[in-house]
N, C-alpha and C positions, 0 to 999 in steps of 0.2 A: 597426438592421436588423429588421424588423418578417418574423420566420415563418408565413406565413400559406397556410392550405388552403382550397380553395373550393369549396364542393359544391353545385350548383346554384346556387342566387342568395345563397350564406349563407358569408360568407366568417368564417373566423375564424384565431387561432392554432394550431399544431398543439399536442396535449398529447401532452407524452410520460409515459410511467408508469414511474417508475424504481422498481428492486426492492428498494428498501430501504424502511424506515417512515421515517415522519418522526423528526427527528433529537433528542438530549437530549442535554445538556451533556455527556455519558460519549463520544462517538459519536465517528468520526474525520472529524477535521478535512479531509481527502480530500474522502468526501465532500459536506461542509456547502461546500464551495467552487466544487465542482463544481455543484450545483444552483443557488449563487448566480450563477454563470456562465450555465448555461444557462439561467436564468428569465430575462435577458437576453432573448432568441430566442424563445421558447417559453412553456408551462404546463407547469409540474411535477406531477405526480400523484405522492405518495408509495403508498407499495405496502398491499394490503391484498388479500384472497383476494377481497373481495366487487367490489373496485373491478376487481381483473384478469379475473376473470370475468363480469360483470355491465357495470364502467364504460363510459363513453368515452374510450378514449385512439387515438392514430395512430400510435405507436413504442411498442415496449416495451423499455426500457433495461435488461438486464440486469448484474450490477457478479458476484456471487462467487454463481453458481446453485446450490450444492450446498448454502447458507444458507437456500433456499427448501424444499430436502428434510431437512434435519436435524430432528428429533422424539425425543421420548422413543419408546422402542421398540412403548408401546400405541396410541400414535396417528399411528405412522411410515404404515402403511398409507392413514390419508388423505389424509397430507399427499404420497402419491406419487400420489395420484388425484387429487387438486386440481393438482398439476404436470403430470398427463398431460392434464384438461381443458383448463388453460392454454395447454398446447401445442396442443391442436386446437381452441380458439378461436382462435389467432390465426391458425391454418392456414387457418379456414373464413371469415373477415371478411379476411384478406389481411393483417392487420397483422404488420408489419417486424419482425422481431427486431435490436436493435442489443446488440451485445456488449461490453464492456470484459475485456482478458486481462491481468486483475491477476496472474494464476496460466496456466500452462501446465495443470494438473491439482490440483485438489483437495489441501492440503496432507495433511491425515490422511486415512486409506483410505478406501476407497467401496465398496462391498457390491456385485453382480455388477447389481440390479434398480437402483438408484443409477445404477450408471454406464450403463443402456441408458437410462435417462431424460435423464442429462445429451447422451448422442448426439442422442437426437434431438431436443434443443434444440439442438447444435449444428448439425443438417442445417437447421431455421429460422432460422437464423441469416443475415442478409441485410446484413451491415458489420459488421465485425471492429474494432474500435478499440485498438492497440496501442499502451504507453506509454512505449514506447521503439524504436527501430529499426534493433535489431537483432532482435526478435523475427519470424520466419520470417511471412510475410504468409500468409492466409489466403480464398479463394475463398467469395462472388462477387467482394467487395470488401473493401479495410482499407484504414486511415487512421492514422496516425501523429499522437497527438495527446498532448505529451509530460508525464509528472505535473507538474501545475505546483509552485511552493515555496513556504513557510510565513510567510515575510516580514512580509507583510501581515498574517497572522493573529495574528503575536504579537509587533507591533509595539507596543502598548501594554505590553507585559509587560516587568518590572524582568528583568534578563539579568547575574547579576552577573559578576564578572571569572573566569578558569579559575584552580583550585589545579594548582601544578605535580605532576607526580606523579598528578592521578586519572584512572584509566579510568575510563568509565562503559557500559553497556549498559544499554538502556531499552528498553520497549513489551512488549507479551504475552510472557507465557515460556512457549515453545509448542516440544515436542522435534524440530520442523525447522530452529529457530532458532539451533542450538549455544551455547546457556549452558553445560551442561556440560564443552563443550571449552575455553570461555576460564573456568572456575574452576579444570579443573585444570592449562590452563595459568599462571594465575596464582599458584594454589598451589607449582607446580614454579619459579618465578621467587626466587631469590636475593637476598636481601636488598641485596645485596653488587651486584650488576649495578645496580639501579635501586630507591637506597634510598628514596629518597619516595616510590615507585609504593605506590599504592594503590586497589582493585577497589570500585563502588559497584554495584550491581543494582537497578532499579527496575522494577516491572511486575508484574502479575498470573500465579503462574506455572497452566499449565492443566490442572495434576496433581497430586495430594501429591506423587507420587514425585519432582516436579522442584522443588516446595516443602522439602520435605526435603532435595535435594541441595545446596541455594542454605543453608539452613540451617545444615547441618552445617560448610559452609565457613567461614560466619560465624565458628564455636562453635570452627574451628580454627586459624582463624588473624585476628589483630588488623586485621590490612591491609584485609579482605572485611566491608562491610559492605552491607543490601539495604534496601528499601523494598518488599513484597513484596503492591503492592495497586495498583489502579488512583489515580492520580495525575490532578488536572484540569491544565489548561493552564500556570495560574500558575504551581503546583508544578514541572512538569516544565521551563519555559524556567528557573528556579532548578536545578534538576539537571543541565540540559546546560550553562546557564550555569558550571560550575563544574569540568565535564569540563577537560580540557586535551586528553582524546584520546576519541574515542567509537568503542567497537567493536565490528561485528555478526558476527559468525563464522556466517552462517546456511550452512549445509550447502544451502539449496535458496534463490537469489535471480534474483530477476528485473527485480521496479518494487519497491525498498524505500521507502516511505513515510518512514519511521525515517532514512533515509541524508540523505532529502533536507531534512526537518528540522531535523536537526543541523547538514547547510550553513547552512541559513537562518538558523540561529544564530552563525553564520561560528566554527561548531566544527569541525576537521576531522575525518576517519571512519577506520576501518582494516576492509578488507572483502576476501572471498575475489576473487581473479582471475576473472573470467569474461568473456563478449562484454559484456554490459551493465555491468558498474561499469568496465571499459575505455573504454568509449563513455561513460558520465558521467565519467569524469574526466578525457579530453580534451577535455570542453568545457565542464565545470562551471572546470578547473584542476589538474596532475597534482600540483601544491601543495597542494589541499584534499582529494585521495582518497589512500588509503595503500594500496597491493594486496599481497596476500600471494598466495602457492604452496604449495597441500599442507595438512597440516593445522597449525591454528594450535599455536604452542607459546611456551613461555617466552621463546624465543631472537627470534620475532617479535614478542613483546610489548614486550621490550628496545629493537628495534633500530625499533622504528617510536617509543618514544618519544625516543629519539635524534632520529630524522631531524625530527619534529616541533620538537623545538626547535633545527635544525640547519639547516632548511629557509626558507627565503625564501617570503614569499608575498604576494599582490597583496590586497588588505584583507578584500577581499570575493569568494564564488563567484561564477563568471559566469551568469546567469538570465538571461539575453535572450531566450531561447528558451522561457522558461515562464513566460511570464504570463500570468492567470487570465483575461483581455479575451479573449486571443487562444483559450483553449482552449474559452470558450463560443462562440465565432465557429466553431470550426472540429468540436464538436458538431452544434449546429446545420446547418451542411453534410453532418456524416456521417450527420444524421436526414434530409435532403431525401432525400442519393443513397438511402439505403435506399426509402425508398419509393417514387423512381422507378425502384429496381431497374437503374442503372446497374451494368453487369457490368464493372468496370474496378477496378484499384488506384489509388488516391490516392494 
């Protein structure tokens, strides 16, 4: 399906400008799938101040906006006038704002001049793209277009068999993510309930103080051990490859990247209750999602890996609903409607 715009006698593709830069091997897989997707349909313009301000593009694909305003504190001031000219270029040339709602809000705080700039990128905002749906729809328009999974991406990759016995938790250690509730849940865990269990941590954490806590657990008990640094892909299908149970305890979850992941590695997950991981694991399979109530503890750590080896389950999650064909097809349409400004939900 060929996207194409036509202005006067001069037809071409549309280009959209998505907000990230171009990609390096460290970068999430997320995105890098996403673009392969939509170059499909489209021209990709990856992000750069000169090209947003100055380029040609017809959509602007915004992914996590408060990425565009984070600065060291001496040159935060530019970088909020370079977001505010952003914003009133596209005001003045008509171009669309298209949004993805990986996050409802900013995970770490935002400063009072922050959040009125993120507003009124939201009021430009002309299609909402949610990546799950349950997430509450948003005016003019939104579209449900669902994370696709990693399958593909790390289907070359050696996957070895699970040891019985290990948790794993993986990806950025970041304090909305709850590592420190499943160390000291797993600290408080009795040898005696679940003697082979044992805790593996892998990720970058994005603080000494959570460096240090991830440490100290180490330092005290034999069972905890971590990998406390960014990991490439290899590495990491080898560390989920090995999980037996993969656990996110994040305090704040929405579209977990990490969740979906680990399916794709036909590992199952154990993750807090909410509208969205209820809805992934009625249709992913209530065999491959583990939900807990309250906060995590010993006694959940226990009893999920019981049911994990206790549990029947069908080989594979079900992904029929996220395949990466379908999600640049259905980009692609939430770039037309925006810029014909249809005022409708999808």
């Amino acid at each position: 399906m060929a996207a194409q715009m036509t202005r006067g006698k001069e037809t071409r593709p549309i280009t959209v400008l998505q907000s990230v830069r171009p990609q390096t091997d460290n970068d999430n897989p997320y995105v890098k799938q996403v673009m392969t997707a939509v170059a499909c349909h489209a021209e990709v313009a990856f992000f750069s101040w000169r090209t947003a301000l100055f380029g040609r593009y017809d959509v602007l694909h915004v992914h996590w906006p408060e990425f565009l305003l984070r600065a060291p504190e001496r040159s935060r001031g530019l970088q909020y006038a370079l977001f505010l000219a952003l914003i009133l270029r596209t005001a003045l040339l008509r171009r669309p704002v298209v949004r993805t709602l990986h996050n409802l809000a900013p995970h770490e705080g935002a400063g009072m001049l922050e959040r009125l700039l993120l507003r009124l990128l939201d009021r430009r905002t002309r299609m909402w793209i949610r990546l799950n749906a349950v997430t509450a729809q948003r005016p003019p328009q939104t579209m449900t277009i669902l994370h696709g999974h990693y399958r593909d991406w790390f289907a070359a990759m050696d996957v070895p068999p699970p040891q019985p016995g290990r948790l794993l938790y993986f990806g950025l250690i970041r304090p909305y993510k709850g590592v420190e509730d499943l160390l000291d849940s797993f600290l408080a865990l009795a040898p005696a309930l679940a003697p082979d269990a044992e805790l593996r941590i892998v990720g970058r954490p994005s603080t000494d103080a959570l460096r240090e806590k991830v440490a100290d657990a180490c330092a005290a008990d034999a069972r905890v051990s971590a990998l406390l640094d960014y990991v490439d892909d290899a590495t990491l299908a080898q560390e989920i490859g090995r999980a037996e149970l993969v656990v996110l305890p994040f305090r704040e979850m929405l579209n977990s990247g990490s969740m979906l992941l680990a399916l794709s590695l036909n590992r199952p997950v154990l993750v807090p209750r909410n509208a969205p991981n209820v809805a992934l694991a009625d249709e992913v399979g209530r065999d491959w999602v583990y939900l807990y109530d309250g906060e995590l503890n010993a006694a959940t750590l226990a009893n999920a890996l019981w049911r994990v080896r206790t549990t029947a389950r069908a080989p594979t999650p079900n992904f029929s609903h996220r395949e990466w064909a379908d999600a640049g097809e259905l980009h692609y349409l939430a770039y037309l409607a925006a810029i014909r400004g249809h005022g409708r939900h999808a």
